[in-house]
Backbone as numpy.savetxt, mean C-alpha at the origin, in Angstrom:
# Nx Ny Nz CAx CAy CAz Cx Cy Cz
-5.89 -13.36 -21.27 -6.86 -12.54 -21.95 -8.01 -12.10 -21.05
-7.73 -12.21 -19.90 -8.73 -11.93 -18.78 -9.20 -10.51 -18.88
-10.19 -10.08 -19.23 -10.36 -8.42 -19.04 -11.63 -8.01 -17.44
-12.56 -9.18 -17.39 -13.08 -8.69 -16.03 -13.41 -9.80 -15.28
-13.04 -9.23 -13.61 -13.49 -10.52 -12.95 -14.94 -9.52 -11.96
-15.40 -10.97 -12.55 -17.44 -10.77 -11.73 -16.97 -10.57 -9.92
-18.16 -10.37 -9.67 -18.32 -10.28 -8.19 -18.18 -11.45 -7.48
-17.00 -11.64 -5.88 -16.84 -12.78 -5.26 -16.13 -13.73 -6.16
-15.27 -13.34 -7.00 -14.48 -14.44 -7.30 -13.18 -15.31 -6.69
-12.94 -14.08 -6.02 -11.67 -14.84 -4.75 -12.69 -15.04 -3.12
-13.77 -15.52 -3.31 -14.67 -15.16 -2.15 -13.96 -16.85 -1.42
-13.90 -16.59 -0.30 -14.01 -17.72 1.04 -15.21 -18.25 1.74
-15.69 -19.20 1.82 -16.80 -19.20 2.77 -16.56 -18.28 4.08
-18.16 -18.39 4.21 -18.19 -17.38 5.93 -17.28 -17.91 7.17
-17.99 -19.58 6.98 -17.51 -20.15 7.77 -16.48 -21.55 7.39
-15.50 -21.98 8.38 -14.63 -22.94 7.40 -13.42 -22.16 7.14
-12.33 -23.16 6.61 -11.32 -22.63 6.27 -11.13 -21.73 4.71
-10.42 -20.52 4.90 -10.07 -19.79 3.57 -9.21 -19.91 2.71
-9.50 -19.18 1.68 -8.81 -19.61 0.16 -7.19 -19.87 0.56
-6.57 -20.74 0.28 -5.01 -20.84 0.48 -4.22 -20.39 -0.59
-4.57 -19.34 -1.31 -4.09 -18.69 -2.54 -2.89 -17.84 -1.81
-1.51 -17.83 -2.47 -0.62 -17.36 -1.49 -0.06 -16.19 -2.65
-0.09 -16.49 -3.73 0.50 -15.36 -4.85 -0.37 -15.40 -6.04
-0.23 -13.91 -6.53 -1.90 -13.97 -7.36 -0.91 -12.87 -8.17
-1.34 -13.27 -9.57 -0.37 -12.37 -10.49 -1.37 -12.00 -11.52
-1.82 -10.68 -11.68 -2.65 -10.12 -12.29 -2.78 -10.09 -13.76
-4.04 -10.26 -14.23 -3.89 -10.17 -15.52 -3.66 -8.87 -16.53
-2.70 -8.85 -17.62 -2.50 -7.82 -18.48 -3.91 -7.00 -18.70
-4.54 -7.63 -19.16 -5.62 -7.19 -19.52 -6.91 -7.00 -18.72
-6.69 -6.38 -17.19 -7.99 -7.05 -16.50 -8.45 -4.90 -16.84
-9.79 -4.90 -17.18 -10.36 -3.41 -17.26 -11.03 -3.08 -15.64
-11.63 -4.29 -15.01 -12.99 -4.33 -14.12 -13.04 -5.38 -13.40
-13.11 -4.93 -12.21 -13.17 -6.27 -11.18 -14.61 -5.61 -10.40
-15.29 -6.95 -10.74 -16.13 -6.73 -9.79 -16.74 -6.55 -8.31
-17.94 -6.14 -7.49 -18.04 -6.03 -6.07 -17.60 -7.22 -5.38
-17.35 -6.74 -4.54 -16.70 -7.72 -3.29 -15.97 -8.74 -3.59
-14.62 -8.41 -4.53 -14.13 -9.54 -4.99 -13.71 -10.51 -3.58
-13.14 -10.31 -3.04 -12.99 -11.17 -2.22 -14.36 -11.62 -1.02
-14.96 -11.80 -1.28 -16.70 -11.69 -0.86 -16.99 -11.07 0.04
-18.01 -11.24 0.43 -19.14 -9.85 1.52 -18.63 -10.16 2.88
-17.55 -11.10 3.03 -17.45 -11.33 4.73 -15.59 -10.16 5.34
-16.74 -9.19 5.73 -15.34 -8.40 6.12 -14.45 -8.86 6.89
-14.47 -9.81 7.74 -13.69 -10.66 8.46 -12.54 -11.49 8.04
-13.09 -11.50 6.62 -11.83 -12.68 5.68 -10.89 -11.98 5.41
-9.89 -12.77 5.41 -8.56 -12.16 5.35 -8.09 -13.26 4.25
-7.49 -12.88 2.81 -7.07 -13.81 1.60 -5.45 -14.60 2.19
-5.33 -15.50 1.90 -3.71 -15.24 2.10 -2.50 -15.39 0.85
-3.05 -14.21 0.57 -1.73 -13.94 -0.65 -0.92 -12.99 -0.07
0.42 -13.46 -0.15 1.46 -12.77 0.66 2.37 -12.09 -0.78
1.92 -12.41 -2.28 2.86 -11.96 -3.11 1.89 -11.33 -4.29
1.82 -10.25 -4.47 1.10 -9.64 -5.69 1.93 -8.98 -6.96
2.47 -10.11 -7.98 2.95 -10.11 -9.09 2.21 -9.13 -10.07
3.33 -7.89 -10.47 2.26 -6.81 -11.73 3.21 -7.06 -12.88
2.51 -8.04 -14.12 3.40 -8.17 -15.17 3.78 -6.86 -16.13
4.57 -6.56 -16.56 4.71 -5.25 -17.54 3.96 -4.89 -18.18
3.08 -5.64 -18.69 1.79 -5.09 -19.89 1.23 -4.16 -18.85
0.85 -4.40 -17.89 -0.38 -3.70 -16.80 -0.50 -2.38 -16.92
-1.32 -1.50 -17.04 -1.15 -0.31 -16.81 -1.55 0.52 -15.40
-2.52 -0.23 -15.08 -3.19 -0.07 -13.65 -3.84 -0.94 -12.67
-2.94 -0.32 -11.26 -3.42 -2.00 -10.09 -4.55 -0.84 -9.93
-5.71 -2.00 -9.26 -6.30 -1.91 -8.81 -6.59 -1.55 -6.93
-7.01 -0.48 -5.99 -6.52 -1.17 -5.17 -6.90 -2.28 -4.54
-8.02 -2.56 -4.97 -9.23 -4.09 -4.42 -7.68 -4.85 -4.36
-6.65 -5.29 -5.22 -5.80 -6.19 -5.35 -4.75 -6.08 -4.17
-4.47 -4.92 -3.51 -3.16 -4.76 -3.07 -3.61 -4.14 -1.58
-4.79 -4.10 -1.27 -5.47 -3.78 0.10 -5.63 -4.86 0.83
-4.89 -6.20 1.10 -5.17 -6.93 1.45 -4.24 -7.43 2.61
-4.65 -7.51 4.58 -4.03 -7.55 5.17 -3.03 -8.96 5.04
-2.83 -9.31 4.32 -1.69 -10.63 4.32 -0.80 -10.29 3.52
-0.87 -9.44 2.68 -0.04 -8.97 1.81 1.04 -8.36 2.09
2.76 -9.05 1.26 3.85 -9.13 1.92 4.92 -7.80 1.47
4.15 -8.10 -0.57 5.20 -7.63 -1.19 4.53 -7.33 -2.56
5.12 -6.49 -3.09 3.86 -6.33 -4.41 5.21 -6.17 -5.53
5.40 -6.82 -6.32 6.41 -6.86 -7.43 6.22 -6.72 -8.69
6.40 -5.50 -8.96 6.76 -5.09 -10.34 7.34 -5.85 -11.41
6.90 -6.05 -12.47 8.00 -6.65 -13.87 8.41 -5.78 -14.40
10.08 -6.41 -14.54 11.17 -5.07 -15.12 10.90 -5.01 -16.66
10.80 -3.83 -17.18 10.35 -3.66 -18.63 9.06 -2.65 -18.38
8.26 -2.50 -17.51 6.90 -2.13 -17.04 6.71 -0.92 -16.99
6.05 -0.18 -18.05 6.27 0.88 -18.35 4.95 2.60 -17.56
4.80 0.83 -16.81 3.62 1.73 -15.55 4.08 1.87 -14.12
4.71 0.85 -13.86 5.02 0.14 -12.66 6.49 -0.41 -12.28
6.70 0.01 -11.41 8.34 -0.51 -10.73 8.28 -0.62 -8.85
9.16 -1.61 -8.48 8.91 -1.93 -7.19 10.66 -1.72 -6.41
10.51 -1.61 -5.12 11.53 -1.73 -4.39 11.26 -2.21 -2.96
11.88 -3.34 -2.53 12.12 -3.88 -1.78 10.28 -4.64 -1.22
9.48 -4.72 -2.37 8.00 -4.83 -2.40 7.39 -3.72 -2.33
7.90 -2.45 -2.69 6.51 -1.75 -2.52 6.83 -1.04 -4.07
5.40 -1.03 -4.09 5.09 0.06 -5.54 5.14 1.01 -5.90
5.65 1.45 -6.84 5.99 2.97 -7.99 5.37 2.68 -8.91
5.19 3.94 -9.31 4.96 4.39 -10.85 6.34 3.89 -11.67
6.40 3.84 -12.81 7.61 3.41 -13.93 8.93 4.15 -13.18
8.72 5.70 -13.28 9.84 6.29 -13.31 10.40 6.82 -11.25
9.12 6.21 -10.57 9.50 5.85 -9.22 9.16 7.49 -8.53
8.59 8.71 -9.69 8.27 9.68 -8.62 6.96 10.20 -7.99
6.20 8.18 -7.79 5.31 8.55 -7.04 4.92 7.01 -6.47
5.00 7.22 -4.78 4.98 5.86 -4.61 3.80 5.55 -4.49
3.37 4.55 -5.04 1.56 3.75 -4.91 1.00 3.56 -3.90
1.98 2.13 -2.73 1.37 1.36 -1.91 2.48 0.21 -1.44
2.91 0.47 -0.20 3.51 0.14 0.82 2.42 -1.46 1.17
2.78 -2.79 1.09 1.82 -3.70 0.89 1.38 -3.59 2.94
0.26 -4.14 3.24 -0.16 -3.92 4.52 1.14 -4.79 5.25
1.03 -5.82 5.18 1.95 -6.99 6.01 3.69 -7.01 5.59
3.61 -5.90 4.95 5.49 -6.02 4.70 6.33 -6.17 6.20
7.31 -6.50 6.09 7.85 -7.19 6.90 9.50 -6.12 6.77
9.43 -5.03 6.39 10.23 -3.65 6.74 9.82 -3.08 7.82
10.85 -3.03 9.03 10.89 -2.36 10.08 11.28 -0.42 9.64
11.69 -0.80 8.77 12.68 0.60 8.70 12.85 0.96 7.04
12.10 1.90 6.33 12.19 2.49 4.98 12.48 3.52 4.68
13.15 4.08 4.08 13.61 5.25 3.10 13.15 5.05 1.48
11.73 6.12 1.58 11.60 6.43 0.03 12.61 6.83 -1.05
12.12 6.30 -1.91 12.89 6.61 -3.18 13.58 7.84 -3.40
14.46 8.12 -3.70 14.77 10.06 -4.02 14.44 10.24 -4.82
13.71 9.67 -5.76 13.04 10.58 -7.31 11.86 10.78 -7.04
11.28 10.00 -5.69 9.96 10.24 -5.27 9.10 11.73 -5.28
8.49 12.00 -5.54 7.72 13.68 -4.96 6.39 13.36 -4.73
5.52 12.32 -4.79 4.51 12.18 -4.54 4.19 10.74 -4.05
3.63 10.48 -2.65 3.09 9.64 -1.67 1.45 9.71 -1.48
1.54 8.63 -2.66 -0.09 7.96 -2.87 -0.98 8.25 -1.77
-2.42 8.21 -2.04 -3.01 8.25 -0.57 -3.28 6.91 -0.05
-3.54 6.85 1.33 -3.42 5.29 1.77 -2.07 5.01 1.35
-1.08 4.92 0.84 -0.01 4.47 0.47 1.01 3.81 1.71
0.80 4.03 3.19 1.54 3.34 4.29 0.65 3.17 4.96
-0.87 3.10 4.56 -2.47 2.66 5.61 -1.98 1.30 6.12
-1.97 1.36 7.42 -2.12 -0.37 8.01 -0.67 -0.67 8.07
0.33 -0.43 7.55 1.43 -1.04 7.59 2.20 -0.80 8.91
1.68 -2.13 9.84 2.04 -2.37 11.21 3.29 -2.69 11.68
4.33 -3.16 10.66 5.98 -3.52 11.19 6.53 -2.32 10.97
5.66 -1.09 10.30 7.22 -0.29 10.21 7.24 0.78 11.27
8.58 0.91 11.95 8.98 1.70 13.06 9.83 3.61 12.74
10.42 2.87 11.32 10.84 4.23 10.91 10.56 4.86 9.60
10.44 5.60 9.49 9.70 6.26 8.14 10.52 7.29 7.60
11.43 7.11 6.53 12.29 8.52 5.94 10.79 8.51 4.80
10.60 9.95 4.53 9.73 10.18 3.12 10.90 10.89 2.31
12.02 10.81 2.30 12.75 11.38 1.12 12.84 12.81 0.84
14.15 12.73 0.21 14.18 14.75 0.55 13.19 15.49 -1.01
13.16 14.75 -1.88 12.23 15.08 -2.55 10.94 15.16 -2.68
9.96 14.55 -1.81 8.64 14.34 -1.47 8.03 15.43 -1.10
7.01 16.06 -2.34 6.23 17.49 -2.26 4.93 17.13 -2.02
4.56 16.12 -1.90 3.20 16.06 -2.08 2.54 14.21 -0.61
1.85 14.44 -0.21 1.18 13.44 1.00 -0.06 13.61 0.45
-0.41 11.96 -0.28 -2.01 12.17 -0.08 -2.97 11.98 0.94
-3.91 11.26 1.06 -4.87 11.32 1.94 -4.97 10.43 2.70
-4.93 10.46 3.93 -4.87 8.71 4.83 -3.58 8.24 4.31
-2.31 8.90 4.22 -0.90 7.91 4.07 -0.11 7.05 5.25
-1.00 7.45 6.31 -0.44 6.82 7.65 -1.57 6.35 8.41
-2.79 6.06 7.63 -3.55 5.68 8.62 -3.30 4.15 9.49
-4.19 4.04 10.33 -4.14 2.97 10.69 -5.08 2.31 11.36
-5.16 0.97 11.15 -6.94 0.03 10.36 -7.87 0.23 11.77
-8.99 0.34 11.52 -10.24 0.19 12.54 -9.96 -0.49 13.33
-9.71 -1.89 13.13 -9.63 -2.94 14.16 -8.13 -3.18 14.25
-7.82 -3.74 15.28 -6.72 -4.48 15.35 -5.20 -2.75 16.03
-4.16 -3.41 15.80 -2.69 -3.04 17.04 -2.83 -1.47 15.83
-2.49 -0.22 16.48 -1.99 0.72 15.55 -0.77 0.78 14.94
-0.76 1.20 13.84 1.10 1.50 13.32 2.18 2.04 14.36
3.09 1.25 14.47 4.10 1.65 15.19 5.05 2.74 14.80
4.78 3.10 13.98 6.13 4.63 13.49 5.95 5.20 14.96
7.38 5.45 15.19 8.18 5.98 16.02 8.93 7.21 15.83
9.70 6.96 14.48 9.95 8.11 13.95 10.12 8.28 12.87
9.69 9.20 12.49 9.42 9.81 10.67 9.82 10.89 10.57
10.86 10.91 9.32 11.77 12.03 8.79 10.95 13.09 7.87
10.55 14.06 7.55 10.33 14.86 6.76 10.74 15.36 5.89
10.63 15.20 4.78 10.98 15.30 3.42 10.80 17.42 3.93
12.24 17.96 3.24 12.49 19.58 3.13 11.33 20.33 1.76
10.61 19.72 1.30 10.31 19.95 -0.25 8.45 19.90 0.00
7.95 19.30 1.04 6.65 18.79 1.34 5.75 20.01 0.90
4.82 20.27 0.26 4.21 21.59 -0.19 2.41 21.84 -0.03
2.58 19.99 -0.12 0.92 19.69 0.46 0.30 18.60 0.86
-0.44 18.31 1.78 -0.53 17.08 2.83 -1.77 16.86 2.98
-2.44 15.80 2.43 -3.71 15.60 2.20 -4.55 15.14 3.48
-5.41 15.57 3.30 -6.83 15.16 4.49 -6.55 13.72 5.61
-6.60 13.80 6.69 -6.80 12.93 7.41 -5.31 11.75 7.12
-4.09 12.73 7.47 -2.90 11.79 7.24 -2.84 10.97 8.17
-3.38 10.60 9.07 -3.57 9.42 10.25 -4.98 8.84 10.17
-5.68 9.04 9.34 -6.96 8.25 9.31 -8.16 8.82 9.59
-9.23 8.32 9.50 -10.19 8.51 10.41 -10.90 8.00 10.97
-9.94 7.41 12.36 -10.11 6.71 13.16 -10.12 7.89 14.00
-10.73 8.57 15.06 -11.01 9.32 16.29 -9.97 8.93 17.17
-9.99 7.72 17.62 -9.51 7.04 18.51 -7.51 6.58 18.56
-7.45 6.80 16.94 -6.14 6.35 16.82 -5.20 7.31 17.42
-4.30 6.72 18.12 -3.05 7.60 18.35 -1.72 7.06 17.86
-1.26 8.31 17.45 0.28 7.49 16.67 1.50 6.85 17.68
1.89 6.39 17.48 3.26 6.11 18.59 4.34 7.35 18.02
4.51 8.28 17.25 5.57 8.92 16.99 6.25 9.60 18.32
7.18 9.22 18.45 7.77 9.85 19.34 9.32 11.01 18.71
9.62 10.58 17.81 10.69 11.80 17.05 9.91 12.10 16.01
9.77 13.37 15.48 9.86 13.78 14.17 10.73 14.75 14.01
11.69 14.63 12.90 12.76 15.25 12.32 12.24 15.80 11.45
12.11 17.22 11.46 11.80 18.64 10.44 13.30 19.22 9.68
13.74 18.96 9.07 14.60 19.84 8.15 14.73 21.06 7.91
16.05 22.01 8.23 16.12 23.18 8.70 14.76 24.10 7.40
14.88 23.59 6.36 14.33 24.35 5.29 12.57 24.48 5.40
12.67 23.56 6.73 10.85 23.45 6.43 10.50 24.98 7.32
């Protein structure tokens, strides 16, 4: 019956060891999470590697699923908001993907084919993956879908396929980081683009 969590409730000390919370399964009912849930120290890193969305849910948050330890984000089947594949998040009916978790442990993905729309931030930070199909249905890239984080190694995509259908590609699809450079070395355009 959880509907809001206050500010700093998953907080870690500054200093000392952090929360050992490894899977965190959200409540049906959460409306409002408060500032800095995971507290004011940008340095902390949670370690929940599994973010459980039960079927009631209607909406993640991203405070919940922005989190660099994060492995896999799993949908409950019945969920008439939410559906997952291979850990990453959809909408119910899968034609719009949410959020690719930061720390997934996929070298190599192919979006959904019912897909047409790629969340913004939706592959931000996600450092293991090397190949990127976006699906031949994918009309739409939101904003920052490939960025990659301030600190720390850049995303390794190497090569990323282009969806034939792409119609609009939101602001700053690599970030805005100045400094970042992509590793892409193939991109495959489809005769139709």
């Amino acid at each position: 019956n959880v509907k809001k969590l206050g500010k700093k409730v998953l907080a870690s000390p500054y200093y000392g060891p952090v929360m050992q919370i490894t899977k965190l399964i959200v409540s049906d009912n959460i409306e409002e999470v408060g500032e800095n849930l995971y507290g004011g120290n940008s340095n902390y890193q949670t370690q929940i590697t599994t973010l459980e969305v039960p079927a009631s849910v209607t909406k993640v948050l991203p405070v919940f699923y922005n989190r660099l330890s994060l492995k896999e984000i799993n949908a409950a089947e019945g969920s008439k908001s939410y559906s997952s594949e291979q850990g990453v998040l959809y909408n119910a009916d899968k034609t719009t993907l949410v959020r690719c978790p930061v720390s997934t442990e996929l070298e190599k993905y192919e979006v959904n084919e019912a897909t047409e729309i790629i969340g913004d931030n939706a592959f931000d930070s996600c450092k293991s993956l090397k190949e990127l199909n976006l699906g031949k249905n994918v009309k739409t890239l939101g904003k920052e879908v490939l960025a990659s984080p301030y600190y720390g190694p850049d995303m390794q995509i190497t090569k990323l396929i282009v969806s034939d259908n792409i119609e609009e590609v939101g602001e700053s699809t690599y970030g805005r980081n100045s400094n970042y450079q992509t590793q892409i070395t193939t991109l495959e355009v489809p005769a139709s683009v």
